[in-house]
N, C-alpha and C positions, 0 to 999 in steps of 0.2 A: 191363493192360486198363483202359480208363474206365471212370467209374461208369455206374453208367443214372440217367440224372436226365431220363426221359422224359416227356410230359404229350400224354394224346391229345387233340385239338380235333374233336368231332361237329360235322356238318357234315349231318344228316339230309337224304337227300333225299326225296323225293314218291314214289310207286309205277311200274312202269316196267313193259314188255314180258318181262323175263326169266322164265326159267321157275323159276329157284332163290331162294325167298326170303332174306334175307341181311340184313336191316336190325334185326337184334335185337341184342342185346350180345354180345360173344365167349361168357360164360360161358353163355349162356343157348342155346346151338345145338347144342351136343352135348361136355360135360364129356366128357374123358378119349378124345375122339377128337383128329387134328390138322384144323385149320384152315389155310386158304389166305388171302391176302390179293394183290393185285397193286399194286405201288408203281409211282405213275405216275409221279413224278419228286420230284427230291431236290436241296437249295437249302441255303447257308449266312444264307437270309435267308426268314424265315416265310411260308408261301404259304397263300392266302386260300381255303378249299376251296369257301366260298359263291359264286363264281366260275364253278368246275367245270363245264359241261354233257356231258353222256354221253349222248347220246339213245339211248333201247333199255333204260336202265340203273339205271331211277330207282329200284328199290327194292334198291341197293346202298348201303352209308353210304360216303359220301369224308370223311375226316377226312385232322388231320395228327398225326402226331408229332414229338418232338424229344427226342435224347438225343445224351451230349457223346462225341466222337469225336477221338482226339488233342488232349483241350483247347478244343476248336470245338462250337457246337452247328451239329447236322447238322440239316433239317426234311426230313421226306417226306410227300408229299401222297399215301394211299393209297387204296384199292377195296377192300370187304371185304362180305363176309364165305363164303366157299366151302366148302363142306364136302368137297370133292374137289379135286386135284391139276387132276383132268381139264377140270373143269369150268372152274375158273380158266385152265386155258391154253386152251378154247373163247372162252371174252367175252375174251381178252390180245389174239385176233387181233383184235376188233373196236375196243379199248380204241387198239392201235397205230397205229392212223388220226390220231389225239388226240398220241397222249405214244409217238413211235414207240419210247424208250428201256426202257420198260414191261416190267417182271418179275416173275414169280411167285415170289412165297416164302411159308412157314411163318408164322404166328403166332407172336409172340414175345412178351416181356414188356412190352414199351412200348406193345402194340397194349392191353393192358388198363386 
């Protein structure tokens, strides 16, 4: 298994239409529950999240991470922060418009 040698990049955006707020720090949303995050897509070369527009979405953070995977750093440009499964795969349909490859997953240690 590689190391995690990850490093998240905030990318704050502005406030948005959603109804779940999600722009605070992972720790800071609900300790000792799980978190959702949806990765919009995934590059052997850094992607620039100041970029990103999500109209509808502004008060979710887009960051990136990057941790080594076979030897390679892997980058993911994500959507965070969800306090439910459900919710995140609601804004995934909208997100698919964008990054049709777009998935929902867990919080993991790289997101911190």
């Amino acid at each position: 298994m590689a190391d995690n040698t990850s490093k998240a990049y905030d990318e704050s955006a502005g406030s948005g239409a959603s109804g779940e707020r999600s722009s605070m720090a992972p720790a800071a949303i609900g300790a000792g529950s799980p978190l959702f995050v949806i990765n919009l897509c995934a590059s052997i070369a850094p992607m620039h999240a100041a970029g990103t527009s999500l109209p509808g979405l502004g008060s979710y953070r887009v960051y990136q991470v990057a941790r080594v995977e076979d030897g390679r750093t892997r980058h993911r440009l994500r959507l965070g922060f969800f306090t439910s499964e459900a919710h995140a795969e609601s804004v995934l349909t909208i997100v698919r418009q964008q990054f049709p490859t777009a998935l929902v997953t867990s919080l993991c240690a790289e997101d911190h």
